[in-house]
Structures are given as structure tokens and as C-alpha cells.
N, C-alpha and C positions, 0 to 999 in steps of 0.2 A: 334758523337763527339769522335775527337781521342786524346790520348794525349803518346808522346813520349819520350823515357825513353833510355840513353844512361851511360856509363859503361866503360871506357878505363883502359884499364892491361898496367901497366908498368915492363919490364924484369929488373930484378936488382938481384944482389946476392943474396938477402935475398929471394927472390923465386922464386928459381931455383928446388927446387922439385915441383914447381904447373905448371900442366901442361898448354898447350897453349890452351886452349878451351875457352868455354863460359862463363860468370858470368852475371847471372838472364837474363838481353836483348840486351847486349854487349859482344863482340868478338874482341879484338886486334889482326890483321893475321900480320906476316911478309912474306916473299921472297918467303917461301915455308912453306906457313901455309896449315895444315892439313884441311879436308875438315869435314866439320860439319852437315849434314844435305844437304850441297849446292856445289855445284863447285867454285874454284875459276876462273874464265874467264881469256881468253885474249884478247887483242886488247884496241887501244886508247879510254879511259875512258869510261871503258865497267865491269862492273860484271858480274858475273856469269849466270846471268838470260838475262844477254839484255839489260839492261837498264843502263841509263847513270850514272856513280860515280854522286853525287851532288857537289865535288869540284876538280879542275885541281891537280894530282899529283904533289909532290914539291919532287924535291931529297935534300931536304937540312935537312931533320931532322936525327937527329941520336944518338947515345950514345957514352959517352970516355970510356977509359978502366978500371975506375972506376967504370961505370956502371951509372952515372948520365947522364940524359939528356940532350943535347945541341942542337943550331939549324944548325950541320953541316953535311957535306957529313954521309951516313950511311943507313941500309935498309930501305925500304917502311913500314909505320905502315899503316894500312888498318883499321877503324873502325864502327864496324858493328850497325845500329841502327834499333831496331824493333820497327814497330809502334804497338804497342797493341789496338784492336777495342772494345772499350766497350760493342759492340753485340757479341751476342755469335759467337762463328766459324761456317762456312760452315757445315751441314752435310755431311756424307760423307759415301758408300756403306760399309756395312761390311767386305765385299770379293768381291774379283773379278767377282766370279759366281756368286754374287749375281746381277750384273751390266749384264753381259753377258747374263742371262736367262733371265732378262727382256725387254733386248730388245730384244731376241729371239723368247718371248712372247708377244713384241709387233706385231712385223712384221710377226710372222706363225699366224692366225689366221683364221675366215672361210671361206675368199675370198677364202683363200691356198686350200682348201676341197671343196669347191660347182665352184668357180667360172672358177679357171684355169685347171682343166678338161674338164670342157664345153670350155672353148675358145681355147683349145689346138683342142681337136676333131673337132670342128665344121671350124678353120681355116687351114686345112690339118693336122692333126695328126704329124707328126716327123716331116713334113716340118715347123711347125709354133717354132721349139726351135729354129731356127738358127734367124730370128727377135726377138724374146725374148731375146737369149743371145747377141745380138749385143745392143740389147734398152738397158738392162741389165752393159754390160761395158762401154759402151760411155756415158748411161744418169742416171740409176738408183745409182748403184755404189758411184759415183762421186759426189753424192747430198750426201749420205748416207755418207761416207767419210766427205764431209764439212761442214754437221750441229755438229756431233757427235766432229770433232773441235773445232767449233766454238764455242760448251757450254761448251770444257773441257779448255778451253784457259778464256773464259771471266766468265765464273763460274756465269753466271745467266740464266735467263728464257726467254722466248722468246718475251717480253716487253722491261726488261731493260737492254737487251743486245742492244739494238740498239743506246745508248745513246754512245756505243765504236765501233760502227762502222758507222753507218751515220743518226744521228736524226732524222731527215727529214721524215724517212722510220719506226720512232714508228709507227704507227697504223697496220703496218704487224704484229704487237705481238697482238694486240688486233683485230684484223679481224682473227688471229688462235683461239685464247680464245673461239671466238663465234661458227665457226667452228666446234671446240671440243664440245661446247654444243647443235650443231644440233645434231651433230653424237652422241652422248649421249640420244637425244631423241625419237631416233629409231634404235637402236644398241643395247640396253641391253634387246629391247622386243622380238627380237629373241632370243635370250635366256631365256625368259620367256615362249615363244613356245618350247623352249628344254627340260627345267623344267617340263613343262607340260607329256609331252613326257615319263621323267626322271619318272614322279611320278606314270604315269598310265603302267609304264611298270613290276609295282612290284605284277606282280599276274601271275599263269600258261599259260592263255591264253591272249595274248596280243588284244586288244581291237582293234585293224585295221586289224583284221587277217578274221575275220566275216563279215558277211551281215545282222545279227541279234539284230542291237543295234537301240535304238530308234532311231539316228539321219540315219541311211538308207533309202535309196529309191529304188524305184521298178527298177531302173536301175544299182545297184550294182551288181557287176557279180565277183565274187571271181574264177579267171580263171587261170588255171594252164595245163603243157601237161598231167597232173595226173586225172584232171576232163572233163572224155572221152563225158558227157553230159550237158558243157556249152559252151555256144559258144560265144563270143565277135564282139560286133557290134558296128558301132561307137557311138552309145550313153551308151555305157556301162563306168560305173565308175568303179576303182576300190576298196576295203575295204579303202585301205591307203588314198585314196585320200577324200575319204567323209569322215574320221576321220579327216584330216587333214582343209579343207575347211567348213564343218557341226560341228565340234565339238568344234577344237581348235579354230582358227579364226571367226567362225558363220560366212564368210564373203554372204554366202547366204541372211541375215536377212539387208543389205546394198546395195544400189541400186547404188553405187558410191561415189563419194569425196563429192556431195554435200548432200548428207543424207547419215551420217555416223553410225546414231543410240545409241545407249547405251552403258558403257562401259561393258567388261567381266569381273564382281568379280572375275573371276579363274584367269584368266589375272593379272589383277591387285593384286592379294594376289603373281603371282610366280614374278612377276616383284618386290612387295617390298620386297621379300626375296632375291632374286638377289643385290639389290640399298644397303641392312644388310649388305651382306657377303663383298662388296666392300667397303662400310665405315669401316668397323674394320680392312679390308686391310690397308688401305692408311691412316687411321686417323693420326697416328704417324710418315708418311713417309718412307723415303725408307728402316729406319731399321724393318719394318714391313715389307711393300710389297715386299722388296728382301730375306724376308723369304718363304712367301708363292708363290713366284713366284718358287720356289723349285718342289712346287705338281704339280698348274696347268702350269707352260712349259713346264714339262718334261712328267706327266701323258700324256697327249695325245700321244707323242710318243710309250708310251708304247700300247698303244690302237691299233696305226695305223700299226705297226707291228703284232699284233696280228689278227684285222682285215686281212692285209696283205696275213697272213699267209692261214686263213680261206679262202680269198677268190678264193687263187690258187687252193687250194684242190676242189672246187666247178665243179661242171659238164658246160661245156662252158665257164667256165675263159676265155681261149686263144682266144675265140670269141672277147671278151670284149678287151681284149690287143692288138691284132691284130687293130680292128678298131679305137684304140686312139694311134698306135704308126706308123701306115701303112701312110708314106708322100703321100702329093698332092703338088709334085713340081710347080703346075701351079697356085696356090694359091698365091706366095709370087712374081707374077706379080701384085695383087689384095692389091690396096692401105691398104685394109680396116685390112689386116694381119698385118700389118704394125701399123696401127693404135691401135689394141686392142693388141699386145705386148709392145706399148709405154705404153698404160694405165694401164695395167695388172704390167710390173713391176713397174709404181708410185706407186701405191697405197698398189701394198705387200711388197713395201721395208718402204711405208711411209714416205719422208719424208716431212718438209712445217707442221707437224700438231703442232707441238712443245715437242714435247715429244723427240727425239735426244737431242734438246739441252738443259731439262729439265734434263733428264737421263746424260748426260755427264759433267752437272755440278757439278753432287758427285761424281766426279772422283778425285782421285789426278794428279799435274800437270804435272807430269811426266808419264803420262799411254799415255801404246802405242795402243792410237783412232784408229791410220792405221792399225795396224793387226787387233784388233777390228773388223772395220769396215767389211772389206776382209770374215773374217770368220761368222761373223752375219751374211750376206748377202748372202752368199753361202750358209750357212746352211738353210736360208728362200729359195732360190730357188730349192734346192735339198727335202727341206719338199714338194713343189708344185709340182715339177714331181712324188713323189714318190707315193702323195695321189693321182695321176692318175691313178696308177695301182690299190688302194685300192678302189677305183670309178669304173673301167671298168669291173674289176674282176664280182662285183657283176653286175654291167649292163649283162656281157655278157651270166653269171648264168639264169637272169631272160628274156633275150631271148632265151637261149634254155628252158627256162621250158614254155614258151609262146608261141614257133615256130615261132619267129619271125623276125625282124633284128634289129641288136644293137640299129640302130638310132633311128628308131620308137618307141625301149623302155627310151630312152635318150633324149627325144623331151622337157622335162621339164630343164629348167636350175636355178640356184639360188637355195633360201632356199626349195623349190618343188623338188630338183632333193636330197636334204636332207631327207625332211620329208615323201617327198611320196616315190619315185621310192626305196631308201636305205630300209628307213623303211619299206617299203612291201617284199622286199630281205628279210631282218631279219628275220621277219615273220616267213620265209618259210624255215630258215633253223635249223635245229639241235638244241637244248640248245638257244632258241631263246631270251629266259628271259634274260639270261646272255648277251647276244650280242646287245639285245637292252640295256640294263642298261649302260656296258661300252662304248658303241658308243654314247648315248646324253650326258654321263658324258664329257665325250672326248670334246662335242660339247660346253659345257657351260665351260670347262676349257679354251678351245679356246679364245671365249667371255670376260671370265674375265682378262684373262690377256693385253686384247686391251683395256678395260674399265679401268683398274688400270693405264695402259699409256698413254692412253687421258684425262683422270683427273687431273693425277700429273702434267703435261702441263702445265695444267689449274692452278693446285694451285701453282705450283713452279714459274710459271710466276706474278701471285698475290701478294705470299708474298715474292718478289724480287724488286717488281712494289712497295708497302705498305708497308714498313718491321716494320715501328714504332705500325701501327694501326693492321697488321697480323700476326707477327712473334709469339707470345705469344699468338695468338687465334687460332691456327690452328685446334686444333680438332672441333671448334664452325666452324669456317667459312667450313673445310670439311663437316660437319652436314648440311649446309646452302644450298652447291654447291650442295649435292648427293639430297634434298630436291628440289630443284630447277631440275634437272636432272627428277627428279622421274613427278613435273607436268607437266613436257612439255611433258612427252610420254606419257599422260593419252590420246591422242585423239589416238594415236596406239595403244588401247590396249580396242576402239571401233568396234564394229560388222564390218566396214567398215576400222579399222586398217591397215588391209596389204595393202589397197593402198595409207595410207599415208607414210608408211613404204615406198614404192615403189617412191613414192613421192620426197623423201628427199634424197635418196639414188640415183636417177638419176642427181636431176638439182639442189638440196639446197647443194651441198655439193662439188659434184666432181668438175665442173669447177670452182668456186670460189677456192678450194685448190691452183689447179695447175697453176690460174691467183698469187697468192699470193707467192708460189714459184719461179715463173720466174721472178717475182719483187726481191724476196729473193736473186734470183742467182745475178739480174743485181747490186744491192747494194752492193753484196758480191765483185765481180769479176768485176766491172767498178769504181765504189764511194771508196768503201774501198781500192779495190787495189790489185790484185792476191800475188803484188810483198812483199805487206806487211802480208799477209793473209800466205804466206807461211813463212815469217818470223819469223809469230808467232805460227807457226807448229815446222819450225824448235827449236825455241826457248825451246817447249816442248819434242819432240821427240830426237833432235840432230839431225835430217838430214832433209831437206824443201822436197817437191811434187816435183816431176822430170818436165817435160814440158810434159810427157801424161794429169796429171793430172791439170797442167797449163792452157792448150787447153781445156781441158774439162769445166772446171769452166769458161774460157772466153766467148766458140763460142761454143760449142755442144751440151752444158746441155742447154743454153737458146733456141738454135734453136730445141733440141727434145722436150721444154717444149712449144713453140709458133707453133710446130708440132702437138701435142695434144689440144691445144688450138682451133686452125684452125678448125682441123678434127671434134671437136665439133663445132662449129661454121658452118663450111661448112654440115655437115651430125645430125642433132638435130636428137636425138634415138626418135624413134615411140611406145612409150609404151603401152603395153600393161598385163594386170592381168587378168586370171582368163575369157576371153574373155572379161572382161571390155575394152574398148580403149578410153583410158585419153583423154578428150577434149581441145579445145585450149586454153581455161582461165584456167585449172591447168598448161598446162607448163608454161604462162605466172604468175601464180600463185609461180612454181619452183623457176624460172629465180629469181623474185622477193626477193625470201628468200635467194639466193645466194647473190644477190648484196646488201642485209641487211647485211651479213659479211665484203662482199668486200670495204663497200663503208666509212668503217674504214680509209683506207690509204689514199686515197685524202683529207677525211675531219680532218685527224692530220694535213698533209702538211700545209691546209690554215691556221689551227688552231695556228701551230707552227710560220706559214710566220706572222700570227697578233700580236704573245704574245713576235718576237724574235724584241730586240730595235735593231735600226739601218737604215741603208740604204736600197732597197732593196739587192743589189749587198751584202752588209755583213750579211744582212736575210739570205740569199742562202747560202754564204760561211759559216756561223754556220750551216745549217742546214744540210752540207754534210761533216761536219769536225767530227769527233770522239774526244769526250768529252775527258779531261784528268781527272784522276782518278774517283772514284766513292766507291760506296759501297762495300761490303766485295764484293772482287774480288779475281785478280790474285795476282800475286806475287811480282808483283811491289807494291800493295796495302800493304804489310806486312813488307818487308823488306828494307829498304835503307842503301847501305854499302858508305861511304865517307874516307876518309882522318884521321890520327887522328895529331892534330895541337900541 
């Protein structure tokens, strides 16, 4: 309920010392009225913002020289009315940095550290940045640029933003929501593996450095160039890796997906302290979480430098750098280079999950998104190269102390090339307490910051969707989400865990995303309209997208997103863990959980074709029109400047 509240200044002798400003919700501008808060615009029946006066200019009103009113020749009175919203205001980021570091913190996270060193080396080394940085400007970029708009323009979440740009297309908010709560249910349990990690590293001798711990086998071989009488065969384990598959995971004690076993009390106690430390994040919103996104965005930087630094001074670094930076020109003839650069930067720029337009709804409306954008994006790309060198360093350490070659020590990719091959590095070098401590810390700061911006997603879309029944409950309903969150991961956090983990992370997640994105683009860049979409750019910024970024939103971004699409479609990944190999009813099983989120968007459509009155022909044309006004929004929702009579 709104109710509006108007104010008109009349100039006359008697007050002539009060200046021309505002009084309480009213502003009388003349010819050359001073600017308040807002611009005064030009152009036929246009203010400041864009939007149209609500009455036809008259030149006939005016004053005599007496100073009394009359209806004749004389300057324009312009009068300003604000609508005041009986809900409270928008929140809004404290600072700048605090907006900046969290979405810095979204987008670096531990794909940036395990994933794109392994995809960099194993697709030619130096040859695979030049498809990274082309996927990167033409498709990642360009997405990354128009959500981080599109929330700071219509200032809601990724539900009831669609109500102003094409109806039709709600259930893309609620098939991201879902989305967000897979990735929630096996995303914060690696981190409860780092925990783990975290907590057993606080003693002299780090516990995967031996052969002597109950969970060992007569196949552990603790093998170094230093140990002149062992010798490595191929059934030989390492310490790291029976800690890591025997101790943390038990995944030994699980024969596969369909006997998964018991869960792990350890498990489960580091995971609800994890699910703690992110409720009291976010309970309050962003002026909480763009507090603490202060430690963990920036701590890991300092970590990865420090590592950095360690692992150059290491005996065989150059080995390591050499083999992840040495091109194979002949590689980027091989589709497949092509393919894991498109996917690689989706998924470390993020966007489609709802957190951009979550995050840039507490923006004020005048922040400039496009530099924004540019600089977050670049910074996530250059954290992914850099943590290459912090990865091969030590790879190339532990084949000279192995005698052996890079790859062969590098054969593990994912959370393995983290917990085994890294943490067996640590082990063995120097002040090894300390290096494990700050490197899982590193790991879990990573984590939390991806978790604090896939939930706010989640809530900012909820109570934007519900603001009567959620707005005033938010600490409850956060309690609820992270509650919910916590039992979907209890089957990853079973003896047989990491292959559900493995699970979700292959088929329940990724291509349901980037089907829900290339809808996103088509809605954005066909329905809505590039021509209007930069309007409402320019309207914020002062200057609209050139025709790079016109192209791109049209025909690039949809064809690299139906590129990835395809490339899944055409080549389905053959999973495997652990020597487990996933049978044909779990990927059917995957598939299944994807199209539980996806399957959002068709059943709005029908939903909406049944509930809209009318013909079919005016169904369709409501359901692709952009609603006029709405809830606390933008700036047309606040201010109406007209005429004064």
C-alpha cells in the first residue's frame, strides 16, 4: 500500500531568503533548478531518470511583477511528488568493497584451485588460455555484465525480476532457487572434508605423513628420493591417500551408490559447524555478510601468495611450471579444448545461479555495474592462472622427490589433486603444521564465500517473491533454508558420500544451469529487447552498451551457451571414482535430478497460460509484456516529477 504525499513552493517576496530545495516530499524546480539528489533531464516529457512527466508541459503559467500568480506566459514550475512505500527501503551494501569482495568471493572459489589447473594442463598447457580467453570475452564476460544489470536496474531477485521483464519466463527464478539447493547439498561437504583436514592438522606430526595409523594397509608405501629402501609398485598407496579415502570419506566401507552405508559422526559434526558459521553470516543480510566477506575473500589471497612463494623455492618447481605452461598447439584443432574452456569459464564466472542479480540489487542506482563487472571478472580469471603456478610448483617438487614425471604425479584431478597429491606435498616440506593449517583454512574460506552467495540467491529471491509473509522473518526463514540445506547433504556425509557428491556435481547441476541460462539470455536479448535493456543501462550508467556488447547478448552468448549444451549432449562425461564406474541408472538417476529443477520453466508457462484471463493470442501477449510498476523497485517506483497547476 502506497500513499502519496505532494508539497508545491510558491516564489513570492516574502520568501525570498528560503532557498529553492525540497520541503518534506515536494520540490518546486524552475528553468534552472538546482539538482537535489537527481538530474534534471532533457527531452520531450522526459525527467531525469527516463521516465515520462505524468502531464503535458503548458507554458502558460507564470507570475506578475508583483509576485502573485497568474495563468500567463512565464517559467516552467516543475513539481516533484514522492511516493513513500510503507515497507521499509531496499537494503543496501555498506560500501562499495563490501559488494566488490563478495562477488569476488563468489566467483574465486575451489573450482579456481583444483579444477582449472587440471583443465589448463591436461588441454595443452599455454595453448588452452587463448580458448579460455576468447570463451571468456565473447561469452563469460557478457553474461556476467547483464545479470549484475539487470539486478542493479530492477532491484529484486531472481523470481520477481521477471514480472519486469517477460512473465512468462518466472519459473527461471524458481528452477535457480532449486539449483542453489542442490549445490548446497554437496558443496558445503567438501568443506566439511577441509575441516576435517583443518582440525587434524593441529599436532607436530601430521597424520597422512605415516604408514602407522590404524586405518593403513599392507600396501602403503611412504615413498620419497630420500627412502633409498622402498620401492613403489603399482599397488602401492600413498600415506595421503589412505588418510584421505580410509579415514575421511571411509569410502572403502561402501560398495557404490546403491549401498551407501552409515553416515560419519565426524562428518556430520564438521559439516554443522560449517551450516553455524554461514547462518550467523547471512542471518542479517548483506550488512553482515559484506562484513565478513572482508576475511574470507581476501584471506585466501594471502595464503595463495604465500604458498606461491614456498613453492618456487622448492627443489623441481620449474618442472612443475614448465609442464603446465609448455603449449600443445595441436590441441586447439581438438573440439574437446574448446568445450572445457566454454564450461570452465561458465561456471568460475557463475553466472544463471542467481546470486549477480541478488548481489546487485543492493546497489544504488547509479553504480557503475560495467566497471564492476570488467574488474570482478578479470580478477576471478587471473586468481585461476595464478593458482596454476601455486599447484604445479608443488606437483613438480613431488616429482623430483619421486623420480618421476609431472603427469604421472598429477593423474588425480578434483578434490584428490587437493587432498591427496597437495597434502602429501605439505607433508614433506619444512614447518609442515603451519602450511597445512593455512592451506585447508584457505580451502574452507574459499567454500564459504560461494555458500554465503548461493543462499542469498536463495533468500533474496524469497523475500522479494513473499515480502508480506518474509520480510520481517528473515532470521526464521534463514534458520529454516540452512536447516534444510544441512538434511539434504546428510546422504554425502555417508561411508559411500563422495559418490553422491560426484553425483550431483556432474549431471544434477551443471547442465540444468546452463539450459536455464540460455533461456535467461533468450528472454533477456529477444522478449525484453537488447534495445530496451540498454536503455535501462544507459538510464543508470549515462551511456548504453556499444554494439560489442549488443552482439553479444543477441547471437554469441546464446550460440556459446547451445555450444555447451550440445557438447553435453553429444559427449555425456563417463564417470568415474575411486575405480568405481557409475552405472547406467545413476546417470539416468543425474539426468533425472536436473530436470527436477529444470522442469520449473515449462510448468510456470502452462501454469500462467491457465491462470492469465483472456484469449489465447492476449495469454501470450501478457505473458511476454513486462508488468508495469511493482514492488520496491527502481526509481520510477519512488519518484514522479509532473507539472505544478
Amino acid at each position: 500500500m502506497e500513499m502519496k504525499q505532494s508539497m508545491m513552493s510558491m516564489e513570492n517576496e516574502g520568501e525570498k531568503d528560503k532557498p529553492e530545495g525540497s520541503q518534506e516530499n515536494g520540490l518546486l524546480m524552475g528553468d534552472n533548478a538546482a539538482e537535489k539528489g537527481q538530474k534534471v533531464n532533457s527531452g520531450p516529457a522526459q525527467v531525469s531518470n527516463g521516465y515520462p512527466s505524468t502531464s503535458p508541459q503548458s507554458p502558460r503559467e507564470g507570475h506578475t511583477a508583483e509576485g502573485n500568480w497568474v495563468p500567463g506566459p512565464g517559467p516552467l514550475r516543475t513539481l516533484v511528488v514522492q511516493q513513500t512505500s510503507l515497507d521499509p527501503p531496499r537494503e543496501t551494501w555498506s560500501k562499495k568493497m563490501d559488494f566488490l569482495l563478495s562477488v569476488i568471493g563468489y566467483a574465486v572459489d575451489l573450482g579456481n584451485v583444483w579444477r582449472f589447473p587440471y583443465i589448463c594442463y591436461q588441454n595443452g598447457g599455454g595453448a588452452f588460455l587463448l580458448p579460455y580467453l576468447l570463451m571468456a570475452v565473447f561469452g563469460g564476460v557478457p553474461l556476467f555484465y547483464m545479470e549484475l544489470a539487470l539486478g542493479q536496474f530492477h532491484r529484486s531477485g531472481c523470481i520477481s525480476i521477471w514480472k519486469h521483464i517477460c512473465p512468462i519466463f518466472k519459473g527461471i527464478g524458481f528452477a535457480i532457487c532449486i539449483i542453489a539447493l542442490y549445490i548446497a547439498f554437496y558443496y558445503n561437504t567438501v568443506m566439511a572434508w577441509a575441516l576435517y583436514y583443518l582440525l587434524s592438522s593441529f599436532r607436530a606430526t601430521l597424520p597422512w605423513t605415516t604408514c602407522m595409523n590404524p586405518w593403513n594397509t599392507v600396501n602403503c608405501t611412504h615413498y620419497l628420493s630420500t627412502d633409498l629402501n622402498v620401492s613403489w609398485t603399482n599397488s602401492s598407496t600413498s600415506p595421503a591417500e589412505e588418510f584421505y579415502t580410509r579415514q575421511v570419506l571411509q569410502v572403502h566401507r561402501s560398495p557404490g551408490l546403491h549401498e551407501l552405508g552409515s553416515v560419519s559422526w565426524q562428518l556430520a559434526l564438521c559439516l554443522l559447524l560449517i551450516f553455524t558459521v554461514v547462518y550467523f553470516s547471512i542471518w542479517k543480510g548483506v550488512k553482515t555478510s559484506g562484513k565478513v566477506v572482508w576475511v574470507t575473500a581476501t584471506f585466501p589471497y594471502l595464503v595463495l601468495f604465500i604458498l606461491l612463494i614456498r613453492g618456487a623455492t622448492l627443489p623441481g618447481a620449474w618442472r612443475g611450471v614448465v609442464f603446465y605452461l609448455t603449449p600443445d598447439w595441436e590441441k586447439l584443432f581438438c573440439a574437446s579444448i574448446w568445450i572445457d574452456a566454454a564450461a570452465q569459464i561458465f561456471f568460475s564466472l557463475g553466472p544463471g545461479f542467481g546470486v549477480l542479480l541478488a548481489f546487485a540489487s543492493y546497489n544504488p542506482f547509479h553504480n557503475n555495474c560495467y566497471k564492476d563487472a570488467l574488474m570482478t571478472s578479470s580478477v576471478n580469471c587471473l586468481t585461476s592462472f595464478l593458482s596454476g603456478f601455486v599447484i604445479f610448483t608443488v606437483l613438480g617438487y613431488m616429482a623430483e622427490m619421486r623420480h618421476q614425471a609431472v603427469d604421472t604425479v598429477a593423474k588425480d584431478a578434483g578434490p584428490s589433486l587437493l587432498f591427496i597429491i597437495y597434502a602429501e606435498a605439505i607433508a614433506n616440506m619444512p614447518a609442515a603444521t603451519f602450511f597445512a593449517i593455512i592451506f585447508f583454512l584457505m580451502i574452507i574460506m574459499l567454500g564459504l564465500d560461494s555458500t554465503f552467495a548461493g543462499l542469498e540467491g536463495v533468500i533474496t529471491a524469497m523475500l522479494d517473491e513473499f515480502p508480506h509473509l518474509l520480510a520481517k522473518r528473515r532470521e526464521w526463514f534463514v534458520l529454516g533454508l540452512v536447516c534444510v540445506c544441512y538434511l539434504g547433504a546428510i546422504s554425502t556425509l555417508t561411508y559411500g558420500g563422495a559418490f553422491v557428491v560426484k553425483l550431483f556435481e556432474e549431471y544434477a547441476t551443471g547442465p540444468a544451469v546452463i539450459t536455464v541460462v540460455f533461456l535467461e539470455v533468450i528472454a533477456v536479448s529477444w522478449f525484453y529487447g537488447t534495445t530496451r535493456f540498454c536503455s535501462d543501462v544507459k538510464l543508470m550508467l549515462g551511456f548504453a552498451p556499444g554494439r560489442f556488447w549488443r552482439l553479444c547478448w543477441v547471437a554469441i552468448c546464446p550460440s556459446f551457451l547451445l555450444f555447451i549444451i550440445g557438447s553435453f549432449l553429444a559427449f555425456p562425461p563417463e564417470v568415474t571414482l575411486f575405480h568405481y564406474h557409475y552405472p547406467f541408472w545413476t546417470t539416468v538417476l543425474g539426468y533425472c535430478i536436473g530436470v527436477s529443477s529444470f522442469i520449473c520453466v515449462p510448468a510456470y508457462m502452462v501454469y500462467h497460460m491457465l491462470t492469465t484471463k483472456g484469449t489465447f493470442k492476449q495469454r501470450l501477449l501478457k505473458g511476454i509484456t513486462p508488468e508495469v510498476g511493482g514492488v520496491d523497485g527502481g526509481p520510477h517506483r519512488d519518484v514522479i516529477i509532473t507539472n505544478a497547476v
